[in-house]
N, C-alpha and C positions, 0 to 999 in steps of 0.2 A: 504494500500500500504506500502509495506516494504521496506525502501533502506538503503545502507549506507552511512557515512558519507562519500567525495570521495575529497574535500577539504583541505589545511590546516587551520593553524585560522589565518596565516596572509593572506593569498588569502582570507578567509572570511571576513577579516579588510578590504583591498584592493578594494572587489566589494563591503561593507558595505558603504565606503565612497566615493567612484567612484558612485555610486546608487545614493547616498542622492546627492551628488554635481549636478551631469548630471539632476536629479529631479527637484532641487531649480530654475536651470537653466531656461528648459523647461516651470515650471509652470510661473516665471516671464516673459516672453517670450510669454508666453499665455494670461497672465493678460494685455500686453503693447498692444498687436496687438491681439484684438479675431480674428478675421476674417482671421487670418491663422493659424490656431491651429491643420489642419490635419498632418503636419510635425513634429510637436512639442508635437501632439498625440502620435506621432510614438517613440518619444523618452521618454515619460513619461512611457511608456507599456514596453519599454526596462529598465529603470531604476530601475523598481520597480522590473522586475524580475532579476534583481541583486544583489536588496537588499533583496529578496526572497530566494535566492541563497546562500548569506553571512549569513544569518540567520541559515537558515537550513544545511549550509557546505555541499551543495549533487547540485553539476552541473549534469545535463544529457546530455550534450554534451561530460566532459570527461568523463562520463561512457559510454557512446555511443562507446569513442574512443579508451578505455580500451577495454572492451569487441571487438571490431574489431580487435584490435592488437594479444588478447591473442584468435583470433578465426586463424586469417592468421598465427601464430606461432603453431597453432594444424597442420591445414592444410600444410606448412612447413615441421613437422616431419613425415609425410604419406608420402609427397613426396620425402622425404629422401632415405628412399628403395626402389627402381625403383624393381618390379616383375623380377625374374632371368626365360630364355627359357628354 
C-alpha cells in the first residue's frame, strides 16, 4: 500500500501526544474498574490509532477529505459551461 505523507509534524506531535495521554488515561481507568472496560475499550482503539496516525503523518480521513474536495472542484468546472442550443 502506497500513501502519502498528508500530515504536518506538529499535527503529528499533537495526535503523538493526545494518543499517548487519552491511552495512559483509558488503561488506568481499566486497571481501577475491570468490569467496565467496554467504554474505555473504545477509547484505547481510538488512541492508538492516533498514535498510529502521528507516526506515520498519513490521516485517511483528510485524505478522504482532500480527494472529495479536489473531486466537487472537477465537477464545478464541467458545470461551468452550461451546453449552448
Amino acid at each position: 500500500m502506497k500513501f502519502n505523507q498528508n500530515i504536518s509534524i506538529i499535527n503529528a506531535l499533537m495526535r503523538i501526544t493526545c494518543g499517548f495521554t487519552f491511552l495512559t488515561w483509558a488503561t488506568a481507568k481499566m486497571v481501577k474498574k475491570p468490569w467496565k472496560n467496554q467504554s474505555y475499550l473504545m477509547v484505547v482503539i481510538l488512541s492508538a490509532m492516533k498514535i498510529g496516525e502521528g507516526i506515520l503523518r498519513y490521516c485517511p480521513i483528510v485524505d478522504v477529505m482532500e480527494n472529495g474536495q479536489s473531486m466537487m472542484k472537477g465537477k464545478e468546472k464541467k458545470d461551468e459551461f452550461p451546453d449552448t442550443y
